[in-house]
C-alpha angles and dihedrals in degrees: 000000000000095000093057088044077058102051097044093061092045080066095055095050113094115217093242096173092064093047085055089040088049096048088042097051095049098039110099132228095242080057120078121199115217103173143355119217113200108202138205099251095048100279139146133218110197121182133190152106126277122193096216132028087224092053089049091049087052087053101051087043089059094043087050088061109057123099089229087070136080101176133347104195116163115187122259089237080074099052099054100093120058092220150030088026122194110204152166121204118209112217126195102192125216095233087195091061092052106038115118089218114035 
């Protein structure tokens, strides 16, 4: 009973530290990073400043195509200037991608 009680708990643990190795790994170095939300729904608020709008869009393509990802939209608002961007990603994670016990 205890170990069900376990396991059940293990699916419901999300594997922060690849989500963090993931976002480390495709954020360029010309995008800085000022603050993570995490929100109920399995969403993530990301905030920063890009130099160059083109650097910003790369970003967001990389980020589209991980598994750990369901969707990286970041508002148009944030794509108006070319650079010094100050942005916020909205990420919609793919919970399956990052569960301890499948």
């Amino acid at each position: 009973l205890r170990l069900r009680a376990l396991q059940a708990s293990y699916k419901e643990t999300l594997l922060w530290s690849s989500l963090l190795f993931a976002l480390g790994q495709y954020v360029p170095p010309t995008v800085a990073l000022s603050s993570v939300q995490v929100l109920p729904g399995e969403v993530l608020n990301i905030s920063g400043q890009a130099q160059s709008r083109e650097q910003l869009l790369a970003m967001q393509d990389l980020l589209r195509q991980q598994k750990l990802f369901a969707s990286v939209e970041i508002p148009l608002k944030y794509l108006v200037s070319e650079s010094n961007l100050d942005f916020v990603l909205n990420i919609k994670l793919n919970s399956a991608a990052l569960r301890i016990w499948p």
